[in-house]
N, C-alpha and C positions, 0 to 999 in steps of 0.2 A: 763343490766338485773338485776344489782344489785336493791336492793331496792323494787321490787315488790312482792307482796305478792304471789303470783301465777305465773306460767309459764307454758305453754303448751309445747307440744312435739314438734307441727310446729315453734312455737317460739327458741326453742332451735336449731333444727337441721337447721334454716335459721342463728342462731346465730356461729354454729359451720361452716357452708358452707360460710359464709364472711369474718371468720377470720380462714380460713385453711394454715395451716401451709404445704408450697411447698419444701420439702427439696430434690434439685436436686444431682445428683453426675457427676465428672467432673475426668478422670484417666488420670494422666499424665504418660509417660512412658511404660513401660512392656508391656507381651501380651496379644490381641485379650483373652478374655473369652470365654472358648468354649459353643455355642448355646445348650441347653435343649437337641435337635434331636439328636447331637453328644454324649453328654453324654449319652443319654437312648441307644445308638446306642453300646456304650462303655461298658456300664454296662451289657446288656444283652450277651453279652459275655467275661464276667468277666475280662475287658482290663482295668487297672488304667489310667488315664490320664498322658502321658508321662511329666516328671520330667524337661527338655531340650528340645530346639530347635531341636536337631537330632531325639529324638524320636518324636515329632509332624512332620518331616520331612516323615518319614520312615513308620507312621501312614497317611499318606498322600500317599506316592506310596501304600500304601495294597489298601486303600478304592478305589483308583483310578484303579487298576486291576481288582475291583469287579466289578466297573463301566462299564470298556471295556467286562470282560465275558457275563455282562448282555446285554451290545450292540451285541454282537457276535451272542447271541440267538435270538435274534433280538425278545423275547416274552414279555421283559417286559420294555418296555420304560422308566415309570415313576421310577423303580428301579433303572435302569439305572442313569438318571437324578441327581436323590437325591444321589448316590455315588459320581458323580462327583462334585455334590457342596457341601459335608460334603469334601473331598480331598481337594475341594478348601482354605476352611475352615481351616483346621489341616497346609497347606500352610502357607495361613496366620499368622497363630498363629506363626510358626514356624520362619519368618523371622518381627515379630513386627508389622502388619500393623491390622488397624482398617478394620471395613465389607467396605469403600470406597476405600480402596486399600491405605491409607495415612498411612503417620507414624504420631503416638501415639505424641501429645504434649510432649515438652520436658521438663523434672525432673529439678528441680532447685537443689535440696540440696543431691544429691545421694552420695557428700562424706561423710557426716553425717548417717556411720552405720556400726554395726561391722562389723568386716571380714569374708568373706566365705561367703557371699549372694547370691542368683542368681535372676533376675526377677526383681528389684529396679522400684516402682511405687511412686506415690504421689496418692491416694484416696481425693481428694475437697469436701467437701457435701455442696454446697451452696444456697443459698435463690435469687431466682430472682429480677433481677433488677428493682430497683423500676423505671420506664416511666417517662420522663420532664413532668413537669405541662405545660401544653398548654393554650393560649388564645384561648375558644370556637369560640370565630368569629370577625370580623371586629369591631364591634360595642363597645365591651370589650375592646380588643387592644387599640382603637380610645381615648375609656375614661380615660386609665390608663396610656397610655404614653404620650397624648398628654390631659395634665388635662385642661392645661390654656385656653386652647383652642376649647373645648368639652361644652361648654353652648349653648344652643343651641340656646338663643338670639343671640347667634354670629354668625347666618348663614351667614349675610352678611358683616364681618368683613375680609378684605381682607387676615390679618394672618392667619385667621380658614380655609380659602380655600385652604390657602399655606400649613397651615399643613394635613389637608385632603388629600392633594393631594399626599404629602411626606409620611405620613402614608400608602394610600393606593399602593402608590410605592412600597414600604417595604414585605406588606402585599402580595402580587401577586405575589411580587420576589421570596418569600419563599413557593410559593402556599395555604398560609393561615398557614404555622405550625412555631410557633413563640412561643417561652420558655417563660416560664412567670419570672421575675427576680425581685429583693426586691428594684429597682429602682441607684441600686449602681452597677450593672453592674453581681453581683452576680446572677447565677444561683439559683433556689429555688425546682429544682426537683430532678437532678441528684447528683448533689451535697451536697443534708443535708439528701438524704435519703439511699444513698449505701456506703456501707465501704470497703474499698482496704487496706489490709496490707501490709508491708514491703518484707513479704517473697512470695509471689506470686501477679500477673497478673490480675490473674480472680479474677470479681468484688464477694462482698457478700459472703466469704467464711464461712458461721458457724464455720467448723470442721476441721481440717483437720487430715490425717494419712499417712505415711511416711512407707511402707511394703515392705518384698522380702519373697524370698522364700530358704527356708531352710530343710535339712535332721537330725534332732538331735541324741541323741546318739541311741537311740531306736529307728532309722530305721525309724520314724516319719514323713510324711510329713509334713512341720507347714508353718502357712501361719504367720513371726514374723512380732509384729509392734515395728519398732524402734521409734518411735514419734506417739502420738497424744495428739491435743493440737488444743483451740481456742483462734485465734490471736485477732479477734473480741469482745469477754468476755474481754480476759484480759487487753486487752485497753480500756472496758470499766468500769471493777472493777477501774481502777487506773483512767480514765479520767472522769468515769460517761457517761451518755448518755444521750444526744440532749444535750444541751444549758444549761450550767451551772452557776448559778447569784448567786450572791450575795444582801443581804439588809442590807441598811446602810439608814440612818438619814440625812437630810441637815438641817441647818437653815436659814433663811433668812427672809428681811422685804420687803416690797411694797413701791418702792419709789411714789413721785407726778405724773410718769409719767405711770406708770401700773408696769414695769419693778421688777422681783425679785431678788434681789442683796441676794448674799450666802454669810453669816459670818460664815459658820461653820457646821463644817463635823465629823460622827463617827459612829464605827457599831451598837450603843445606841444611842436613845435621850439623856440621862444621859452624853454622851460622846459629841455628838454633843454642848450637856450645856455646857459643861465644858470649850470648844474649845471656846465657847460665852463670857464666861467671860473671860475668857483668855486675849483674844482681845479686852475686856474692851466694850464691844458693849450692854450689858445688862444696861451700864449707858448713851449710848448717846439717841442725839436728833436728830430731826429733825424740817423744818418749815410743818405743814399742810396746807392746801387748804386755810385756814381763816388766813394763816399768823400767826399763832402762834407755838411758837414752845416746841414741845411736846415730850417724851418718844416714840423711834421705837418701833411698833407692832413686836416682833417676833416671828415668827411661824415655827413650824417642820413639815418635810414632808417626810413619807419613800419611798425610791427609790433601785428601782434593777435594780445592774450592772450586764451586761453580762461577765464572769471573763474568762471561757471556751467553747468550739463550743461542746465538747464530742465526742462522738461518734454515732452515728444512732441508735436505739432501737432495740431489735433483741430478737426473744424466746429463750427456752431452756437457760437461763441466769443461773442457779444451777444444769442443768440437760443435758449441750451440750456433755460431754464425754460418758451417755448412749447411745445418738444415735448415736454418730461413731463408741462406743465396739459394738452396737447390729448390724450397719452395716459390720462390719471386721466378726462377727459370721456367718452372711447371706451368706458373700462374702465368708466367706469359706468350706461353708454346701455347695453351691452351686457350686463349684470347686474343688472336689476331696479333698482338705485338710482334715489332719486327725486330725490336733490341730491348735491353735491357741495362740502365742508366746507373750511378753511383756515385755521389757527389764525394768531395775531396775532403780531406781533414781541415784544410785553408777554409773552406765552407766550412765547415762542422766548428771551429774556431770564431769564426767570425758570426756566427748564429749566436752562439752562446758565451761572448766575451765576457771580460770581466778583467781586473785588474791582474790576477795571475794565468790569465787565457787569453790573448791576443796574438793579432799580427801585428808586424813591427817592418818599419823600412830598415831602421838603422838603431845599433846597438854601438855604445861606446863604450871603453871598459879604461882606466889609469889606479898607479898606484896611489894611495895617500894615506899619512901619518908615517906613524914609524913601526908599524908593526906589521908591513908586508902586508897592509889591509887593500881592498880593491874596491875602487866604487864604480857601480854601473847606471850606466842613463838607458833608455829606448824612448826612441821615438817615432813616430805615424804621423804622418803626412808635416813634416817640422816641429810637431808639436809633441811634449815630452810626455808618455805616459807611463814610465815606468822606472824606477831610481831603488837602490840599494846598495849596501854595503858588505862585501866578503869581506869573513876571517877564518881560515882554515879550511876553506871551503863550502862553509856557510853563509845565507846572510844573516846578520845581525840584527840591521835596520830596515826598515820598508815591509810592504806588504807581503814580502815573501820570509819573513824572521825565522829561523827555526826552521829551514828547508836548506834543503844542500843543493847547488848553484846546477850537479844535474839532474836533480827533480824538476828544477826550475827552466833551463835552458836546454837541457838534452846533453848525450856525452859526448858528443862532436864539439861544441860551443864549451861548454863546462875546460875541456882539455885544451882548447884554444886559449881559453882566458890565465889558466894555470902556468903554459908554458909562455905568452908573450908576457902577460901584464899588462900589457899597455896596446891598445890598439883600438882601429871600429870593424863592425861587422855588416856588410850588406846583402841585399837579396831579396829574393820576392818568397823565397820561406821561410823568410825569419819570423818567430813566436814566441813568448812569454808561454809557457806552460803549454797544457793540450799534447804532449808527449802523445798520451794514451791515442788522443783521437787521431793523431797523425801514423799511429803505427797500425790501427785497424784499416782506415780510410784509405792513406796512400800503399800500404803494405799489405797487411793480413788478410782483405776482403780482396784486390787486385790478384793476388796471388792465385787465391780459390778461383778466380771467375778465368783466370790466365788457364789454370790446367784443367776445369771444365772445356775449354774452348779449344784445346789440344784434343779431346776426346772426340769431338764431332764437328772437325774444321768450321771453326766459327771464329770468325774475328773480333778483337779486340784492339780498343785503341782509343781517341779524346775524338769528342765533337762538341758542339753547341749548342746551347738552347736560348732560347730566347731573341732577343732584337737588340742593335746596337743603337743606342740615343742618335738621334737626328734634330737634324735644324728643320721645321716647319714653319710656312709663311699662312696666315690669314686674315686676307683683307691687306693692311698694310701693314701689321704687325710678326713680329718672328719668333717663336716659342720653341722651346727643346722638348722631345718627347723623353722618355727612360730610358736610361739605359740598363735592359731587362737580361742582356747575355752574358751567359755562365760557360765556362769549359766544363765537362764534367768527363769520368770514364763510360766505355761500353763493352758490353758482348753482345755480339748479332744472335738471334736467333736462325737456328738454319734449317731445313729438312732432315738433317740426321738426326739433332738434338731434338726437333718435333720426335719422331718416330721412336726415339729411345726411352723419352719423355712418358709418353703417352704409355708405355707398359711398367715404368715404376723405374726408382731409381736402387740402388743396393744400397743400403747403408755400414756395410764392411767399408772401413778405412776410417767411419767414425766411431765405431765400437769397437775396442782390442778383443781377438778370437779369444775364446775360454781356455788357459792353457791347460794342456790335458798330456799325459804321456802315452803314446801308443795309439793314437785316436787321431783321426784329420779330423779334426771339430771346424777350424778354420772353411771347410769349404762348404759343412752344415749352414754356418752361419752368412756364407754368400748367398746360399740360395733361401734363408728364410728371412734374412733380414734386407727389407726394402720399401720404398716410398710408393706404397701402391697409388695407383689412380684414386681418387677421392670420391667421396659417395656425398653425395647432396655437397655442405660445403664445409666436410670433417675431412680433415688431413690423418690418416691412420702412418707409424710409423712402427713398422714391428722389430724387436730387438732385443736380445743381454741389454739388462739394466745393469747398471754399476753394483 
């Protein structure tokens, strides 16, 4: 649509319906969501949704007693009915299983999350599988695999019969459904167009979120996300997306016989030159056709290598953690929660340490040798765990070799060490590495949940979970319990954000309008593109695909 002077309404809304953005959700773990009927059921007599497996038990034997009075009266059947399948339900819930009676796919990473959780889920929000490319029919098939032998001069060539016939074997074996493949044995459907990550199964995962359920200091019900994160973006920030090349220069002459003989390669002509004379081939000869012999023609030619496959192309590429926050908001307007929790980069650090990913009390930085070199120590709780050496801004030595001090330290710290040389650094954020996750964690995901919370007076701010370690006596002995308490962020859930919730959310602001001249397309796209309410437990997300 780009480039045209005009665009119509039918043109647009046919341009938004072909490239609608399908974002499904996939819950590994935890339990059954209770159905709409049960909560309206819940609410109109002011019953919160039980916290534990024993209270959805216990909510199960009441419903199921209302069930049998109203059998007893034998006046209202369908009352009846609907008690015992909302009991069935609170059942359910209570012992893990989905509306088929199945247990819930199982959690991959559930050690990864503070202490004192109840409820540990994985939330997926995935893009459907892209379908193998198919040969439409025999005829197609016939010509592309079997090329040599597809002229149709050659009806009567005994091979073309033989291959006919082997093809059509093939063909019938498979009932006609035969993948179309790049002639090297390689797949070209399933294969270049869905992405599977390291940390999970299911294919196509945008998003993912990693939640339990928690009571914080203030009584709170919060629905916390310990993770969220797309494995698919950031394989594809770092590898790119589809088919990665490069262009480079050959050189080469035309011998007598057609054939192009390569004297020389570079990511420049100028360099490809260079390699020419190099090789001293700028001064030979050749004989030509009349026998005389002559000065090679040389000629350049640019060529692109294929260097990397990437990764499959996928929306929301600057905009994937709105719709996981704006889905964890949904999911918890819609299930009794009363905030909604988000742990810190310092946690997300400390989860996943390692020699270039830690927190650190203190950092010391001096010069030494004679070449304006800087060495650094850190340490955690007096003990040293981190040492290297800068030169120009690198280090040299230690585990960080071959990284620039702020990839490693960050550019606040990096410009500290530059300008004093000499000095220590203290504080309760200091970190080796984890940049990334300190700028999602404390920055980029606070910021989203900050102006969601603007829109439907909802507060935001730090609370607690868990319990602070205690001295306990038993018998005559004194034992320390855990200390299990986390700061973490929030946003309340409120009644506005229920009620705005509950009719879908717009997803204009994560999709740029289609530019168009002459045309408010922008305001098409407000009103088609939005996070409808969810049908069983598929997240639909309609939208301009990239």
């Amino acid at each position: 649509m780009r480039g045209k002077p005009n665009v119509t309404k039918k043109e647009v809304q046919d341009f938004i319906a072909a490239n609608k953005v399908d974002v499904q959700e996939v819950m590994l773990g935890g339990n059954e969501a209770p159905s709409q009927d049960l909560l309206n059921w819940m609410s109109a007599r002011s019953i919160m949704p039980p916290r534990n497996p024993e209270g959805w038990q216990e909510l199960s034997q009441k419903l199921e007693s209302y069930a049998q009075q109203h059998q007893k009266a034998q006046g209202a059947p369908e009352a009846s009915q609907r008690y015992f399948t909302l009991s069935e339900e609170a059942s359910r819930i209570s012992e893990g299983l989905d509306v088929t009676g199945s247990a819930r796919g199982a959690t991959k990473h559930e050690r990864w999350q503070l202490p004192g959780g109840e409820n540990y889920r994985e939330i997926l929000l995935t893009l459907p599988e892209k379908a193998p490319a198919m040969y439409p029919n025999f005829e197609t098939y016939f010509k592309a695999k079997y090329a040599d032998y597809a002229n149709p001069n050659n009806f009567e060539n005994p091979a073309y019969i033989m291959a006919q016939r082997d093809a059509k074997r093939n063909w019938d074996a498979t009932g006609g459904k035969i993948e179309i493949d790049d002639f090297s044995g390689n797949k070209v459907g399933l294969s270049t167009g869905n992405y599977t990550s390291s940390h999970f199964n299911e294919p196509n995962i945008l998003a993912h979120m990693r939640v339990n359920d928690r009571i914080d200091a203030e009584g709170k019900k919060m629905l916390l996300i310990e993770e969220v994160q797309s494995d698919w973006h950031q394989a594809g920030r770092k590898q790119g997306y589809g088919p990665q090349y490069q262009e480079s220069y050959r050189a080469y002459y035309t011998n007598q016989d057609g054939a192009q003989i390569g004297i020389g390669y570079g990511e420049t002509e100028a360099q490809a030159k260079r390699m020419v004379e190099a090789g001293g081939w700028n001064t030979q000869k050749v004989i030509d056709a009349s026998g005389n012999l002559v000065p090679i023609k040389i000629e350049f030619a640019k060529q692109s290598q294929k260097i990397d496959e990437g990764v499959p192309d996928a929306p929301f590429k600057d905009t994937w953690h709105q719709v996981a926050l704006k889905r964890a908001l949904k999911y918890a307007a819609d299930n009794g929660y009363e905030r909604v929790g988000l742990t810190t980069g310092k946690q997300q650090i400390d989860r996943y340490s390692n020699e270039l990913r830690q927190n650190v009390d203190e950092i010391k930085f001096f010069p030494i040798g004679t070449k304006n070199n800087i060495q650094i120590f850190a340490s955690k709780s007096g003990n040293d765990t981190f040492s290297g050496t800068i030169e120009n801004g690198k280090f040299v030595t230690g585990p960080a070799q071959g990284k620039t001090v702020e990839e490693v330290l960050g550019k606040t710290m990096a410009k500290q060490i530059a300008e004093k040389k000499d000095g220590v650094i203290r504080g309760d954020d200091l970190t080796i590495g984890g940049e990334g996750m300190k700028a999602y964690y404390d920055e980029i995901y606070p910021a989203f949940l900050d102006k969601q919370s603007k829109k439907w007076n909802a507060k935001t701010g730090e609370t607690t979970i868990g319990k602070k370690g205690t001295t306990e006596k038993a018998g005559v002995n004194y034992y320390q319990t855990p200390d299990t308490s986390a700061k973490v962020r929030y946003i309340d859930i409120t009644p506005e954000m229920k009620g705005a919730l509950a009719q879908g959310q717009p997803l204009h602001g994560l999709i740029p309008a289609i530019p168009a001249a002459g045309f408010g397309v922008e305001g098409i796209n407000r009103q088609q593109n939005s996070l409808a309410p969810p049908t069983s437990n598929a997240l639909f997300l309609s939208g301009a695909g990239p």
